[in-house]
C-alpha positions as CSV (number, residue, x, y, z in Angstrom):
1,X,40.4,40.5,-56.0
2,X,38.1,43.1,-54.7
3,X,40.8,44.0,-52.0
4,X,43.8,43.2,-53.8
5,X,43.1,45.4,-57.0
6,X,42.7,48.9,-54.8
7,X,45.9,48.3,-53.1
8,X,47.7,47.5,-56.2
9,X,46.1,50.3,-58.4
10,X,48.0,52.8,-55.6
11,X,51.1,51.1,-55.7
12,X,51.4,51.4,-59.2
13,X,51.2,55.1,-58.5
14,X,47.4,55.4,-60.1
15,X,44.5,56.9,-58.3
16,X,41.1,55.0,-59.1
17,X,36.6,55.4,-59.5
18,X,34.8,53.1,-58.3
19,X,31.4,52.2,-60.5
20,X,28.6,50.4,-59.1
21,X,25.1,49.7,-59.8
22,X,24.5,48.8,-55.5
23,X,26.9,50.7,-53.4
24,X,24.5,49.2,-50.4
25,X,26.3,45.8,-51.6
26,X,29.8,47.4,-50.4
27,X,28.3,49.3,-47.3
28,X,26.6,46.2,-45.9
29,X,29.4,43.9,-46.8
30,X,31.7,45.1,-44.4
31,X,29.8,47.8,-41.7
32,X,33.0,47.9,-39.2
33,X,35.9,48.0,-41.6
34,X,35.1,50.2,-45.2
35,X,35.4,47.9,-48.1
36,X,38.6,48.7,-49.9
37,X,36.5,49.8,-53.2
38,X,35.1,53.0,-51.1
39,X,38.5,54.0,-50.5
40,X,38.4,55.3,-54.2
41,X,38.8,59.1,-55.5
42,X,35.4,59.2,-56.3
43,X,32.4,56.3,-56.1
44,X,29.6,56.6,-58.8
45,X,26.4,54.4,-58.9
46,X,25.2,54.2,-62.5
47,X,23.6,51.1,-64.0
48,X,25.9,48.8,-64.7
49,X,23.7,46.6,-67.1
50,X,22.6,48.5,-69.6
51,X,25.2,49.3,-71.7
52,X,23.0,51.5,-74.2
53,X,23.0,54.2,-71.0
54,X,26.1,53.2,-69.3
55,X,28.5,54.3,-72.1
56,X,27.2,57.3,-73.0
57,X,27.2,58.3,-69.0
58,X,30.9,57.2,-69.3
59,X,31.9,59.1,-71.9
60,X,31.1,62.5,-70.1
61,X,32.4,61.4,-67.0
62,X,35.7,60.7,-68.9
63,X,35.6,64.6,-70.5
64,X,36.0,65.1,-66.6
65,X,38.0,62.8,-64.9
66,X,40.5,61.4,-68.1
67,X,40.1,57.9,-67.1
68,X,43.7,55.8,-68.4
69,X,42.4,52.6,-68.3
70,X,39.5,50.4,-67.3
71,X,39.3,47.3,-64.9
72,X,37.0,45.2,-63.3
73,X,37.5,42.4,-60.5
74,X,34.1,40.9,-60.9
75,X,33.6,38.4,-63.6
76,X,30.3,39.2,-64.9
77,X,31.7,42.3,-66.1
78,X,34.8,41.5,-67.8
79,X,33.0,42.0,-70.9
80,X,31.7,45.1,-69.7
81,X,34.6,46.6,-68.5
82,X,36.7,45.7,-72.0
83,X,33.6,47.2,-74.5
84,X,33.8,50.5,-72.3
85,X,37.6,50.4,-72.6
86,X,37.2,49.6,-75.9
87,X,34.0,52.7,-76.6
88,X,36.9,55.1,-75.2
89,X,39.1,54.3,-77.0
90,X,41.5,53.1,-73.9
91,X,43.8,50.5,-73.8
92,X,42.4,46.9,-73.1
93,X,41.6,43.6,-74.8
94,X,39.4,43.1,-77.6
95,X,35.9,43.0,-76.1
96,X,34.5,39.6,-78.3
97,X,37.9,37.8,-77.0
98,X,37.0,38.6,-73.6
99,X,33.4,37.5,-74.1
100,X,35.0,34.2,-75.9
101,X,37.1,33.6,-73.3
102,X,34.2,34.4,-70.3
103,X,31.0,32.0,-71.7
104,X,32.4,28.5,-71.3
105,X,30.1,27.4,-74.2
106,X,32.1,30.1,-76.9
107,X,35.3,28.7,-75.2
108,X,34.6,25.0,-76.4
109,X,33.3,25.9,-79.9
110,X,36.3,28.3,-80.4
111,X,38.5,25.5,-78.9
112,X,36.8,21.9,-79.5
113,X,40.1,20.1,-80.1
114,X,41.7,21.5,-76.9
115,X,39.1,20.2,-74.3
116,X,36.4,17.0,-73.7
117,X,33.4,16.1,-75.8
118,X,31.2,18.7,-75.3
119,X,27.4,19.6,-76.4
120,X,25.0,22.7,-75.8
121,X,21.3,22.1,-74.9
122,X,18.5,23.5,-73.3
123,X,16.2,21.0,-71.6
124,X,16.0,18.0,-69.8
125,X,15.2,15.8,-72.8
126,X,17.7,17.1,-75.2
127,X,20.4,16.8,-72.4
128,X,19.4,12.8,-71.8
129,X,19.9,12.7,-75.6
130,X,23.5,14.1,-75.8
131,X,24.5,12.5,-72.6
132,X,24.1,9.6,-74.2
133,X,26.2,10.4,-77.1
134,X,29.1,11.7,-74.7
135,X,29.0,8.8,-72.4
136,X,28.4,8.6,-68.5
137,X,29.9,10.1,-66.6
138,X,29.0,13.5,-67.7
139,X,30.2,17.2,-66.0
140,X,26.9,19.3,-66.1
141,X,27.9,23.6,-66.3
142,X,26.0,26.8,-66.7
143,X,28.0,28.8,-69.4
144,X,28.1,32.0,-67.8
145,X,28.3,31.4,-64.0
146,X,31.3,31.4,-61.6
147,X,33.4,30.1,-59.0
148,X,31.9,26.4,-59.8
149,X,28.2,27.3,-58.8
150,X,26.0,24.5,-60.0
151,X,28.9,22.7,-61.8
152,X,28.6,19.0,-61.3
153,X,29.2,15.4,-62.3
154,X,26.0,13.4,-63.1
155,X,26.5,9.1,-63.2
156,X,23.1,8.9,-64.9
157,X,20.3,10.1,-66.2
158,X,18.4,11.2,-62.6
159,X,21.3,12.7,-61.7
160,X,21.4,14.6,-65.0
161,X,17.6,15.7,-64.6
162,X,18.5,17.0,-61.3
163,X,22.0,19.2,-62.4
164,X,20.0,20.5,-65.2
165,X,17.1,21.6,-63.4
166,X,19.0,23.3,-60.5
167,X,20.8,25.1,-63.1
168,X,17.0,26.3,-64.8
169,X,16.3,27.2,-61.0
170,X,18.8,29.7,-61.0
171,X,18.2,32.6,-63.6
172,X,19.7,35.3,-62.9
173,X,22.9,36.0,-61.6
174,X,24.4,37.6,-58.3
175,X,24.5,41.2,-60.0
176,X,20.6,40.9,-61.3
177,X,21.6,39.9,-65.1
178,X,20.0,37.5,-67.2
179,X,21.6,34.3,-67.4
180,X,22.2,32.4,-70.7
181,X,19.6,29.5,-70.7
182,X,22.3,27.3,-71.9
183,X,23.5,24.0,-70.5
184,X,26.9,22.9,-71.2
185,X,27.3,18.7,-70.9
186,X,31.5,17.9,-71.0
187,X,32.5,14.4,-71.1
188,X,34.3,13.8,-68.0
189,X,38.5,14.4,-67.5
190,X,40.0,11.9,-65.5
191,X,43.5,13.8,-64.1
192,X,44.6,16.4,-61.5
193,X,44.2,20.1,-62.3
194,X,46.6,22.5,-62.6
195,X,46.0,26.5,-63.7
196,X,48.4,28.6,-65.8
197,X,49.0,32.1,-64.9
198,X,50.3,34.3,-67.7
199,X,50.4,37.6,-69.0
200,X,49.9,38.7,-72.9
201,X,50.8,42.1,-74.0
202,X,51.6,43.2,-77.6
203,X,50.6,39.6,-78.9
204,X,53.1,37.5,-76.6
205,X,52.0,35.7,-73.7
206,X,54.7,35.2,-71.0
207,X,54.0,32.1,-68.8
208,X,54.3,33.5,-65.2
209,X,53.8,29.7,-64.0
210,X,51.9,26.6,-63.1
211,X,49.7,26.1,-60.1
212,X,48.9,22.9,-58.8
213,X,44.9,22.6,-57.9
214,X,43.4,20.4,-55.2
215,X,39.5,19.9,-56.2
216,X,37.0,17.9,-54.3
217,X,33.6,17.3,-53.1
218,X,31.8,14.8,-55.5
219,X,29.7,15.1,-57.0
220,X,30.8,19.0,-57.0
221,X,34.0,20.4,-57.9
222,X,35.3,22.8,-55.2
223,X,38.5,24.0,-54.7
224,X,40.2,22.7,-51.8
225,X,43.3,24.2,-51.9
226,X,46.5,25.2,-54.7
227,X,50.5,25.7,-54.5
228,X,52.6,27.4,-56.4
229,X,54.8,26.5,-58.3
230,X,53.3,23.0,-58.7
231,X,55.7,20.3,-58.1
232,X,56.1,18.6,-61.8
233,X,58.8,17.9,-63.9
234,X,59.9,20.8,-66.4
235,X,58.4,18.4,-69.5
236,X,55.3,18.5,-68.1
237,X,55.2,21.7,-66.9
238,X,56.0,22.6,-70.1
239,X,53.3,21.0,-72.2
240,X,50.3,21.8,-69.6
241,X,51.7,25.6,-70.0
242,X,51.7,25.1,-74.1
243,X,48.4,24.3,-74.1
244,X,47.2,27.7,-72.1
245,X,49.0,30.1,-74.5
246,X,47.8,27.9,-77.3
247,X,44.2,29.1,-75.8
248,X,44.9,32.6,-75.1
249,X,46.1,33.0,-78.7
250,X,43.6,31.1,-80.8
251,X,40.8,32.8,-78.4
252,X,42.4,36.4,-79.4
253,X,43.1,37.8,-75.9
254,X,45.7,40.4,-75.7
255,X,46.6,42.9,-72.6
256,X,45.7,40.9,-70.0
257,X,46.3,38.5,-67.5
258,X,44.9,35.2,-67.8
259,X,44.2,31.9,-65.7
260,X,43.3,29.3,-67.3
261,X,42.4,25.5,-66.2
262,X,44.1,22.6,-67.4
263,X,43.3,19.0,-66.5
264,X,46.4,16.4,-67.2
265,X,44.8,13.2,-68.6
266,X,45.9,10.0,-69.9
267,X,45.5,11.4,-73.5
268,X,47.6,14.4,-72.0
269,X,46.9,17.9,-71.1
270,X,43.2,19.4,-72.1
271,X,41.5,22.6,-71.5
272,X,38.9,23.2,-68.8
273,X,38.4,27.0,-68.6
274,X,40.3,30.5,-69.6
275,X,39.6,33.3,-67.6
276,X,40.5,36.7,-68.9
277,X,41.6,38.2,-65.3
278,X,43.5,37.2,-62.6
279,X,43.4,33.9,-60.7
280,X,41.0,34.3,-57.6
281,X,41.6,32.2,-54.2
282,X,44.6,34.3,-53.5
283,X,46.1,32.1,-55.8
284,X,48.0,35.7,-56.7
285,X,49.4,36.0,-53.3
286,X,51.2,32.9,-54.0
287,X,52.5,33.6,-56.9
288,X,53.7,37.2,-55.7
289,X,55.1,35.2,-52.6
290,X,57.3,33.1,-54.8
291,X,58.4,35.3,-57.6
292,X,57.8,38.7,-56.6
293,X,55.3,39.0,-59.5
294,X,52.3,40.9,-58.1
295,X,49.5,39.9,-60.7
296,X,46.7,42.1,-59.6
297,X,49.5,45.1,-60.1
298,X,50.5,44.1,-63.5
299,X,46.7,43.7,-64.6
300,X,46.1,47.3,-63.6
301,X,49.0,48.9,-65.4
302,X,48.3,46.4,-68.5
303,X,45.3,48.7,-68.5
304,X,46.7,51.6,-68.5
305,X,48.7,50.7,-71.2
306,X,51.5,49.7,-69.1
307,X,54.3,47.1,-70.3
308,X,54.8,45.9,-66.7
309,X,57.9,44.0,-66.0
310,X,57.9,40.3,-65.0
311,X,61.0,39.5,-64.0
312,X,60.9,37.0,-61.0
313,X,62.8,38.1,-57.8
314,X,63.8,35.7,-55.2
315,X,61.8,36.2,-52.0
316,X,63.4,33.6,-50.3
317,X,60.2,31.3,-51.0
318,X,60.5,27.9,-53.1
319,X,56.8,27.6,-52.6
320,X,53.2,28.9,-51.2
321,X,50.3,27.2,-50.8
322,X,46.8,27.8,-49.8
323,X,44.6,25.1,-47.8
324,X,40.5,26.2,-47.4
325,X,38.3,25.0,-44.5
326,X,35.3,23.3,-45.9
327,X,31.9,23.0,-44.0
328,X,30.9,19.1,-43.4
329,X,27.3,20.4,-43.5
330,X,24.6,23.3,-43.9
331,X,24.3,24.9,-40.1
332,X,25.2,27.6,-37.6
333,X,28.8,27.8,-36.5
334,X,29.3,27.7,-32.7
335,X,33.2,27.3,-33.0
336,X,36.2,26.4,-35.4
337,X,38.9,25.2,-32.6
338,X,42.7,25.0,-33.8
339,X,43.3,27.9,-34.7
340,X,46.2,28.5,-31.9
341,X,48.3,26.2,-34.0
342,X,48.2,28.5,-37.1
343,X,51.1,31.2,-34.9
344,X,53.9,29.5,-37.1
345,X,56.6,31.5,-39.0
346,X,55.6,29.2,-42.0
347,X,51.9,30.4,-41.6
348,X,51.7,33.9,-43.7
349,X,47.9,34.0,-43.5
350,X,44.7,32.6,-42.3
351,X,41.3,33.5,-41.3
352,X,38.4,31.7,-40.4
353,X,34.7,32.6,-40.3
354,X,33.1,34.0,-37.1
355,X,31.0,32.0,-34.0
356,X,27.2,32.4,-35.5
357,X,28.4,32.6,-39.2
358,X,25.8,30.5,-41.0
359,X,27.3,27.7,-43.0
360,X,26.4,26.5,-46.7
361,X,26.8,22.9,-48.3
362,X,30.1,22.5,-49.7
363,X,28.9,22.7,-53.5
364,X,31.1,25.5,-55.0
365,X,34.2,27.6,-54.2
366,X,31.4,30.5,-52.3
367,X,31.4,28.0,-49.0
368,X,34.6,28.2,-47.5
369,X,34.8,28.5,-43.8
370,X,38.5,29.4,-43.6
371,X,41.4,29.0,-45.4
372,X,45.0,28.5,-44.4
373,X,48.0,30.2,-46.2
374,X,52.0,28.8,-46.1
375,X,55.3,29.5,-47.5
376,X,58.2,26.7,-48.0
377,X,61.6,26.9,-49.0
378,X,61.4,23.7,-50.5
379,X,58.6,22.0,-52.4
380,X,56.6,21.1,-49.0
381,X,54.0,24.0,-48.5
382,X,51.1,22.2,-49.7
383,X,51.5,19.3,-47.9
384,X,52.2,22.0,-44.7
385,X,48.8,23.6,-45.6
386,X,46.7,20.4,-45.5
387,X,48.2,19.5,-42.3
388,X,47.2,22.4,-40.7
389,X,43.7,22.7,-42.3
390,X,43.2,19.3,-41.5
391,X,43.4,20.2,-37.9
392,X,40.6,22.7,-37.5
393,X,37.4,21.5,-36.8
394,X,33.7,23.0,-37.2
395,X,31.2,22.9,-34.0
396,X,27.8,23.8,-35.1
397,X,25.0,25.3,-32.5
């Protein structure tokens, strides 16, 4: 989202400032090829953490610049980015829905009839206690992390210890702020996943569609690979897509764009996650590669208090799927051989990570060593995506 929101800020005809509390991050990130952020009118470093000095360095900043609106593409500071909206008096959601909707453990108590079984603890001992009550098996989550880091299932009580404990290893967060000390336990949802992208503005929330999720890696939950539209029968469709905007409303979220995780059960559809931004995993390429909806677009010009339109176009693409190399191990990468195949017409993207690129376990969606991207003019593209995935293969040094 970091590359996609730039580009779409200028084609909605907007210029933008970049804020950051570590430019370095950026520089180092990408030394060859500027990081599309830099690209902005004008970069200030400020500290991005302390919102007692951040908003009153804002505010004259604005006398000068006349910000229209204010986005983020990093999840730690959706909050952030809405109470400064908010502070200046700038069009954007309402900052306590955002947070509502960002900590998982506000999402369940806002939402307990919508989702699993659920409790909130603190230690080992009072985990083993409400694990217990739930029932093994028994998904283990910080409340305030992202992209599935540290999110696991746990068959019993060691395994419990041992989720709870990595998660009290782990502090603070990528961008040096204090995690919650909260441990969300979920009783677990036996079903596929699916995500609903959709757009509220003025109180409506417009379903832009349903993506189908591939997750794998037990214990772990990583994200193998999505297509959108999913491949479901309009009833169901329907129903996993009422349960999201039931969500966004009762949560309170307004001029935004929202993803939000569904699992399809037995008992029928119940809530995982919302997230008040866009989908990541270029699960918006998709969607803009099937209905001509560019999500990343219509989040910026949401907040510049933009009705953007959502009409869907036909690009000529039934469907688009994404399928992500995952390593079989921790190690050095001496080669990722099958790539020649990937010169299709069908293939609309890939990438894969350099020789000498040194490769993480497969625990959460930060791990991937290349992903795969497809279109279909049928319903086939995320079978297509698997295939070719499915033929790359990992040397390690």
């Amino acid at each position: 989202m970091s590359s996609l929101l730039p580009r779409a800020i200028r084609e909605a005809g907007g210029r933008f400032t970049f804020l950051t509390r570590d430019l370095h991050h950026y520089l180092r990130s990408a030394p060859a090829t500027p990081h599309p952020l830099l690209a902005a009118d004008n970069v200030l470093t400020a500290d991005t953490n302390d919102l007692g000095t951040l908003l009153p360095y804002l505010e004259r900043v604005h006398d000068v610049l006349a910000f229209d609106g204010v986005i983020t593409s990093c999840d730690y500071y959706l909050e952030t980015a809405a109470r400064i909206a908010h502070h200046l008096r700038l069009p954007g959601p309402d900052p306590d829905a955002v947070d509502r909707a960002y900590r998982k453990d506000l999402t369940r108590q806002a939402l307990p009839d919508l989702g699993p079984a659920f409790a909130l603890t603190e230690t080992v001992e009072a985990a083993h206690a409400e694990a217990e009550r739930i029932g093994y098996p028994v998904v283990v989550k910080p409340v305030d992390l992202c992209a599935g880091m540290f999110v696991r299932v746990a068959a019993n009580p060691a395994e419990l210890a041992e989720a709870v404990e990595a998660i009290e290893g782990f502090p603070v967060n990528a961008r040096g702020q204090r995690r919650n000390p909260l441990v969300l336990l979920e009783e677990f949802l036996d079903g596929p996943e699916f995500s609903v992208e959709t757009v509220t503005s003025g109180g409506n929330t417009h379903v832009v569609g349903v993506t189908d999720k591939s997750v794998t890696g037990s214990p772990w939950f990583v994200e193998s690979g999505h297509m959108f539209p999913a491949d479901l029968p309009e009833e169901t469709t329907a129903l996993i897509a009422a349960t999201a905007v039931e969500a966004v409303r009762r949560l309170g979220l307004d001029r935004t764009v929202a993803h939000t995780e569904i699992k399809l059960t037995a008992a029928g559809p119940r809530l995982v996650e919302v997230n008040p931004r866009p989908a990541g995993n270029q699960i918006t390429e998709l969607v803009r590669r099937t209905t001509g909806i560019d999500l990343p677009m219509v989040y910026a010009r949401l907040a510049m208090g933009e009705d953007p339109d959502l009409r869907h176009v036909d690009t000529g693409a039934r469907s688009a799927a994404i399928g992500f190399l995952l390593p079989e191990r921790p190690g050095t990468v001496a080669a990722i051989d099958g790539v020649d195949a990937l010169g299709h017409g069908d293939v609309v993207d890939w990438a894969v990570k350099p020789v000498g690129h040194e490769a993480g376990p497969a625990t959460s969606n930060n791990h991937y060593l290349g992903h795969v991207m497809v279109v279909d003019r049928g319903a086939g593209a995320r079978r297509r995506a698997e295939e070719l995935v499915g033929a790359l293969s990992v040397t390690y040094s």
